[in-house]
LOVEX-858715 format. One record per residue (C-alpha): residue number from 1; x, y, z; residue in three letters. Coordinates in Angstrom, 2 decimals, always signed. Each point is the difference from the previous one (the first is absolute). Example, Ala and Ser with C-alpha at 12.3 -4.5 7.8 and 13.67 -1.06 7.14 Angstrom:
REC seq    east   north      up type
REC   1  +12.30   -4.50   +7.80  Ala
REC   2   +1.37   +3.44   -0.66  Ser
//
This chain:
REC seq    east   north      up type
REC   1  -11.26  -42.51  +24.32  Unk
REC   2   -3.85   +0.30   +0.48  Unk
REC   3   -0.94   -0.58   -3.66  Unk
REC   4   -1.62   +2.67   -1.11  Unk
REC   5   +2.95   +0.50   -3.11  Unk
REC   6   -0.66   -3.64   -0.76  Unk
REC   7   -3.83   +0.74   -0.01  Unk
REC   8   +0.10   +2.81   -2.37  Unk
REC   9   +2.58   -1.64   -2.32  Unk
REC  10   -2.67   -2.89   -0.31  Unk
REC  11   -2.74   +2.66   -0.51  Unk
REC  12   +2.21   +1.72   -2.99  Unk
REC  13   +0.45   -3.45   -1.24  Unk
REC  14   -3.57   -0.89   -0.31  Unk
REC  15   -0.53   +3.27   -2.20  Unk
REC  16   +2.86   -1.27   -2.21  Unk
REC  17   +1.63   +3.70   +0.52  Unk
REC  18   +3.96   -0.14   -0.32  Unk
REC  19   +1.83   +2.78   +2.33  Unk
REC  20   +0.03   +1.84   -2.67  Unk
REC  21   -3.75   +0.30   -0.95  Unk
REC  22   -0.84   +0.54   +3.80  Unk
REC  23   +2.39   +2.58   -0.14  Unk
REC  24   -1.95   +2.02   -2.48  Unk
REC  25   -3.35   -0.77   +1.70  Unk
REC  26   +0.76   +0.98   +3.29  Unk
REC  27   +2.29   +2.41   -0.83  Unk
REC  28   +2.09   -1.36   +2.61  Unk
REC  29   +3.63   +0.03   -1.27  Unk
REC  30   +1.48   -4.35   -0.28  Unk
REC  31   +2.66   +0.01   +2.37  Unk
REC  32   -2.62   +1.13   +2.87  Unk
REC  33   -1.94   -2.49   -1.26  Unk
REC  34   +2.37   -2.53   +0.26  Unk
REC  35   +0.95   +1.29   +3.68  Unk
REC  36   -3.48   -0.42   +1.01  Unk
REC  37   -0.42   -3.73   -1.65  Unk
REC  38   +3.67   -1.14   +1.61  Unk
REC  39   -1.03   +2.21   +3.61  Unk
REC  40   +3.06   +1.74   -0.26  Unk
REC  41   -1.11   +3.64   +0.81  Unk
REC  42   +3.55   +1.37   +0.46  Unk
REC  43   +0.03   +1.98   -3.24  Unk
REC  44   -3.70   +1.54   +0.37  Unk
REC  45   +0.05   +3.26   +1.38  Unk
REC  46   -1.56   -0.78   +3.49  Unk
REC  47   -2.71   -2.00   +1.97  Unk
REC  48   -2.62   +2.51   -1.29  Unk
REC  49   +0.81   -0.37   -3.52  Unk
REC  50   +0.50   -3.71   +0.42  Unk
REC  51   -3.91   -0.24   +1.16  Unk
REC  52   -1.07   +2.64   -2.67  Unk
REC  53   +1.81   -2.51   -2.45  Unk
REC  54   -1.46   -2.84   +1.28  Unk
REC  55   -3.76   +1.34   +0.11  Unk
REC  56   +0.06   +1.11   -3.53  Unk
REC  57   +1.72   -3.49   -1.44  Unk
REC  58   -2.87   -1.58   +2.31  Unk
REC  59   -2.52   +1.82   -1.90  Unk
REC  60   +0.90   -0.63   -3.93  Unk
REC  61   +0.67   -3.89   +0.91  Unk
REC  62   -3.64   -0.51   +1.52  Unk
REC  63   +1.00   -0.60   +3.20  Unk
REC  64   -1.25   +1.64   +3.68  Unk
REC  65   +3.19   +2.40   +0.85  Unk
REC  66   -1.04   -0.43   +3.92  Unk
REC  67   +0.82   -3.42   -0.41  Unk
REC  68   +3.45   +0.66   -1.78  Unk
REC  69   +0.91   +2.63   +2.69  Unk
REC  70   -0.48   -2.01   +2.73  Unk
REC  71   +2.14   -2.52   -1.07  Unk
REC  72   +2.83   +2.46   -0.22  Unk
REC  73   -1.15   +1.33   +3.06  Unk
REC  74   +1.11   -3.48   +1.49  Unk
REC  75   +3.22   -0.56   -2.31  Unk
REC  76   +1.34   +3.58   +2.50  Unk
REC  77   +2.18   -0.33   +2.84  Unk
REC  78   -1.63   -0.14   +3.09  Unk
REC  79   +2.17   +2.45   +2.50  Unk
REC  80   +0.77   -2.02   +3.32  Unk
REC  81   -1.04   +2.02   +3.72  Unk
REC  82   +2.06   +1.72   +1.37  Unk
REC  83   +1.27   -2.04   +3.05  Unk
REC  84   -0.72   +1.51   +3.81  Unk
REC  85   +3.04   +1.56   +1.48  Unk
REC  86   +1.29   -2.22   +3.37  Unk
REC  87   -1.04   +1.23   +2.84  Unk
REC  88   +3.50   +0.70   +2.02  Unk
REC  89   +0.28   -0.39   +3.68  Unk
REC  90   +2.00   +1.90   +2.83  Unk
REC  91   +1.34   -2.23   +2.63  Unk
REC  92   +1.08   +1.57   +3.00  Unk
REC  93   +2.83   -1.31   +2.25  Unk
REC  94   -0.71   -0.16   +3.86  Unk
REC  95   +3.03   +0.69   +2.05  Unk
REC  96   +1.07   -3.02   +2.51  Unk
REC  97   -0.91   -0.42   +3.50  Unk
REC  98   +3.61   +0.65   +1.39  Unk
REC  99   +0.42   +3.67   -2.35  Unk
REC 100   -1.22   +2.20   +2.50  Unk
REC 101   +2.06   -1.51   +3.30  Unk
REC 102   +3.55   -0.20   -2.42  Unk
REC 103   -0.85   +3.44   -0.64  Unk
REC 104   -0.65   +1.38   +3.50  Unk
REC 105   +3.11   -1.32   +1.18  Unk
REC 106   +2.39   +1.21   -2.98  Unk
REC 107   -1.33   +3.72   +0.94  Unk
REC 108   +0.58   -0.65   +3.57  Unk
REC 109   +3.70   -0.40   -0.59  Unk
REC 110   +0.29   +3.45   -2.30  Unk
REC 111   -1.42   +1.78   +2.87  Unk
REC 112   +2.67   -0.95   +2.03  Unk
REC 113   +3.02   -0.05   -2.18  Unk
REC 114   -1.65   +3.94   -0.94  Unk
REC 115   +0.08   +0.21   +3.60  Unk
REC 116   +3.11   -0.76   +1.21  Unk
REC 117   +1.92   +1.84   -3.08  Unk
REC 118   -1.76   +3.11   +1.37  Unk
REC 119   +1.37   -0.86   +3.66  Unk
REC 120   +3.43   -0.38   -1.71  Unk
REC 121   +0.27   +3.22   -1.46  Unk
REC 122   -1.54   +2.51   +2.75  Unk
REC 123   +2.96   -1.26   +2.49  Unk
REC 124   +2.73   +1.15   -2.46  Unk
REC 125   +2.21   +2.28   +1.14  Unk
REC 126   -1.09   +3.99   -1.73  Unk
REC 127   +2.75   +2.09   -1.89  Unk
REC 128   +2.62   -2.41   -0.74  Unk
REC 129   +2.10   +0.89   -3.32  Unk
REC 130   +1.54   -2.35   -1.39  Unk
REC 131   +4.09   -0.07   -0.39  Unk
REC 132   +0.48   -1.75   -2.97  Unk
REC 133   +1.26   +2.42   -2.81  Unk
REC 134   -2.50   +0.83   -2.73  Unk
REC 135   +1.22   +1.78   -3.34  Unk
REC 136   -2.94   +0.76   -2.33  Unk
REC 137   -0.56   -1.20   -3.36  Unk
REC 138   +0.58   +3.03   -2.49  Unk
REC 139   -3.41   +0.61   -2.14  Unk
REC 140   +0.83   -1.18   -3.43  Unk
REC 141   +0.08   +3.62   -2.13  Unk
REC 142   -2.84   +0.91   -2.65  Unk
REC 143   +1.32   -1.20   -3.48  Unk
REC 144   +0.73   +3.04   -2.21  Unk
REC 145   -1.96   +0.56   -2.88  Unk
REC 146   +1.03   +2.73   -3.34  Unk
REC 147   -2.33   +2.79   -0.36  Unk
REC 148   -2.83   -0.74   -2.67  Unk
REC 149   +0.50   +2.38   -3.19  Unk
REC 150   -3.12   +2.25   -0.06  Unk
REC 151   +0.47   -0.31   -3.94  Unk
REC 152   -3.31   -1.60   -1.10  Unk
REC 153   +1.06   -2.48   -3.06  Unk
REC 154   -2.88   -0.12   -2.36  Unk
REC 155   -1.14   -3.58   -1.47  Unk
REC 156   +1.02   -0.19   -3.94  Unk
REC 157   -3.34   +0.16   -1.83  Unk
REC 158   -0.69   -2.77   -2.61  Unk
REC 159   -0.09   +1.26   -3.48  Unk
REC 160   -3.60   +0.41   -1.45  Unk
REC 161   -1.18   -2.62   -2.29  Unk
REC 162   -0.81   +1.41   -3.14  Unk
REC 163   +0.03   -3.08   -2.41  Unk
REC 164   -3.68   -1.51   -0.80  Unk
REC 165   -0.04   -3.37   +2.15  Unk
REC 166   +0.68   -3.01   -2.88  Unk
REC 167   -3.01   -2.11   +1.72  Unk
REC 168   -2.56   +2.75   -1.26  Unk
REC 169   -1.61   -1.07   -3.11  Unk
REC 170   -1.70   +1.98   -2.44  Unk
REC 171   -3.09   -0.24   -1.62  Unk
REC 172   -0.83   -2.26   -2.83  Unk
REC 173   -2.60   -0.18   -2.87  Unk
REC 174   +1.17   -3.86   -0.35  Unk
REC 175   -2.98   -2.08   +0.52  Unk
REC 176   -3.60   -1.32   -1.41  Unk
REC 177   -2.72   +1.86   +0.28  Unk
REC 178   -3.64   -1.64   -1.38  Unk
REC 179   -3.30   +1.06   +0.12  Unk
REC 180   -3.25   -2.15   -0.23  Unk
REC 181   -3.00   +0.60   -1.79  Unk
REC 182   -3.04   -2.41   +0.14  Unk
REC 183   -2.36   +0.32   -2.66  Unk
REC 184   -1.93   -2.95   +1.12  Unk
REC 185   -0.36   -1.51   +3.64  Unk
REC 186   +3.30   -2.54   +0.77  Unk
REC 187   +1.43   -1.99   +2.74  Unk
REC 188   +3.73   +0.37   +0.13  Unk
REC 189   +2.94   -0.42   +2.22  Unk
REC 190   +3.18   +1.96   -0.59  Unk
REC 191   +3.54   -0.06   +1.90  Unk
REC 192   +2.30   +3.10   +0.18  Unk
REC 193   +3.56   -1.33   +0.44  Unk
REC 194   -0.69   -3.13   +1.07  Unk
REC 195   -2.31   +1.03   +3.30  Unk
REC 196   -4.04   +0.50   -0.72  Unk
REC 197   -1.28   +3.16   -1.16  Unk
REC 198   -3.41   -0.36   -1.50  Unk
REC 199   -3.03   -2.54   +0.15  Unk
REC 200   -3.55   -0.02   -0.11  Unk
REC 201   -2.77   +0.75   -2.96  Unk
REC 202   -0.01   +3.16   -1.30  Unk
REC 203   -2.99   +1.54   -1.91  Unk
REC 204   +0.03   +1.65   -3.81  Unk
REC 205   +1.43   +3.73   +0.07  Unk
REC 206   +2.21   -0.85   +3.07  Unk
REC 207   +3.54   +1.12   -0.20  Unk
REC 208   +3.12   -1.10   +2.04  Unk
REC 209   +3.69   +1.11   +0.25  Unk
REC 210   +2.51   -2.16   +1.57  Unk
REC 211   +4.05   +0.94   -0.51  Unk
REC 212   +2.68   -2.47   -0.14  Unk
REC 213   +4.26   -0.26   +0.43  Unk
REC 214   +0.48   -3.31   -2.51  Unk
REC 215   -3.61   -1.63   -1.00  Unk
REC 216   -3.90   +0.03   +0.57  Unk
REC 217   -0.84   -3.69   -0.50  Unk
REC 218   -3.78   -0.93   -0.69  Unk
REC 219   -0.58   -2.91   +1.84  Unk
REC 220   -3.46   -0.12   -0.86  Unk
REC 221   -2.70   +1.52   -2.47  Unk
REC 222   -3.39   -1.07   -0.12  Unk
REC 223   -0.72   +1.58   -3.21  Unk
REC 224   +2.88   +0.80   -1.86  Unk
REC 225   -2.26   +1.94   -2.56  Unk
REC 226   -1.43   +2.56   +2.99  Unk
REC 227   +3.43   +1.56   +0.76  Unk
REC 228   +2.71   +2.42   -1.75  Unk
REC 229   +3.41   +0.97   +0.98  Unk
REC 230   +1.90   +3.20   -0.46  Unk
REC 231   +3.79   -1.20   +1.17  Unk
REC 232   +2.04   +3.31   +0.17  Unk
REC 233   -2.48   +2.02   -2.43  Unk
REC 234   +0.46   -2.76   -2.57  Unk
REC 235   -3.29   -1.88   -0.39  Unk
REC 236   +0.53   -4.00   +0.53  Unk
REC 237   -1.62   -3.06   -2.75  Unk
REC 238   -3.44   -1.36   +1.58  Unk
REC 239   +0.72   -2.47   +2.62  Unk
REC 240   -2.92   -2.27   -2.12  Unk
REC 241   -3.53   -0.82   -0.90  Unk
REC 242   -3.15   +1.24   +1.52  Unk
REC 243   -0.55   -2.11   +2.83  Unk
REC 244   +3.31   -1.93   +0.12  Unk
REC 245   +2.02   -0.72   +2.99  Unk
REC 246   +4.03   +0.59   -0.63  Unk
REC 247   +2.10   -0.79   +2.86  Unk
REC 248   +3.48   +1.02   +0.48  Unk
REC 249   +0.58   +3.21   -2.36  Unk
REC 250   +3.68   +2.08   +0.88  Unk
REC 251   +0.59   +3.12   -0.93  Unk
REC 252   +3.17   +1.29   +1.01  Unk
REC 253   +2.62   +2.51   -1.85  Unk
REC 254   +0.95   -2.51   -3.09  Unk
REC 255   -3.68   +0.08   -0.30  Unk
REC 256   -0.05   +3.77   -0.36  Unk
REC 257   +2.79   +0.00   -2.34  Unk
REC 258   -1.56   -2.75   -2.09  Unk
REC 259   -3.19   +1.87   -0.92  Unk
REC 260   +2.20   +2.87   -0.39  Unk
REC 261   +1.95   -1.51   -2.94  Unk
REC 262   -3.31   -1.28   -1.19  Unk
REC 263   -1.31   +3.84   -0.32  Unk
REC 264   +3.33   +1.26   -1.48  Unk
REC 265   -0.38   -2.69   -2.54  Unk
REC 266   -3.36   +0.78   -0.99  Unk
REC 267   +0.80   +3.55   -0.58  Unk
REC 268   +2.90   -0.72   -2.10  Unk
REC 269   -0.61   -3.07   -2.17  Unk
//
């Protein structure tokens, strides 16, 4: 580690901000925070968002964000050079002294023996038959084979299929729908399902939709009093007050059926 998570943790210190309150300063959500101050930078989303990260934390703590980078500059890896390949050498064999005589005289020899043999068989006596009886081998006979039927035998077609496969699956109105209407500027953070689906500050008369399987959990509002929620076409209770953070909010179908039996009651006393 090159210290520049210890550096801003003493810097956050000094303000006497908790996680928390830097959190809602910066705008920077606490467990990036966190990753930054312990230099684990295995959960942000890449080098370029790590330096983003670090710049702006730099910035609201007071201190210079060159200096901060370039300590995590130095807390990187440093890739090793590629080594240079070996050069490989070609060593060539040089035949003996004696090769070439050993050689010489081994070809000597097969002229002669070539020589002779031809000597041998030009003082042979022409047109002699031999006496010996000979009876030939009889040919072995072609194996007999059936005629091939000229009947053409047509493959068995597979019946057609006409059941509806059981892995298609229809279409279903089962789910959350909510839309989001800010009647006064708020910071929020919201998770569809568990994965992210909406952050940032959003100005008065902005709308959003975002559509759910189980639950829409607010993990953060800025200003709970700035927001309201239409879950299904049901409208939802105020997250809060003007200007006060909630954190944590779930709505999910129990919710829905909740402020259902809420309405129903209020219609019939």
């Amino acid at each position: 580690m090159a210290g520049e998570g210890k550096l801003l943790q003493a810097a956050r210190e000094e303000k006497g901000w908790s996680l928390i309150q830097a959190e809602d300063i910066t705008k920077i959500r606490v467990r990036y925070l966190e990753a930054m101050e312990n230099e684990d930078y295995r959960i942000l989303p890449g080098a370029t968002y790590v330096k983003g990260f670090l710049r702006t934390y730099s910035k609201y703590l007071g201190i210079n964000p060159e200096d901060v980078l370039e300590l995590y500059k130095e807390s990187q890896p440093v890739l090793q050079p590629k080594s240079e390949p070996v050069e490989r050498k070609v060593i060539h064999f040089k035949r003996p002294v004696w090769f070439r005589p050993v050689t010489a005289v081994l070809l000597g020899f097969l002229a002669l023996g070539t020589v002779a043999g031809i000597a041998f068989l030009s003082n042979k006596p022409q047109g002699e038959v031999p006496t010996a009886d000979y009876t030939p081998v009889p040919l072995p006979s072609a194996p007999q084979t059936e005629p091939k039927s000229t009947e053409e035998v047509t493959p068995a077609q597979p019946p057609a299929n006409t059941q509806t496969p059981a892995n298609v699956v229809e279409a279903t109105s089962d789910g959350l729908k909510a839309q989001i209407v800010f009647t006064q500027t708020c910071w929020l953070v919201v998770n569809v399902d568990g994965k992210p689906a909406l952050e940032g500050t959003f100005s008065s008369g902005t709308t959003k939709e975002l559509t759910a399987a189980e639950k829409i959990e607010f993990v953060t509002v800025g200003n709970a009093g700035g927001v309201t929620i239409t879950l299904n076409g049901k409208s939802m209770p105020s997250l809060g007050a003007s200007g006060q953070v909630v954190r944590n909010v779930v709505f999910n179908k129990e919710t829905l059926n909740q402020v259902s039996a809420q309405i129903q009651t209020a219609k019939n006393p």
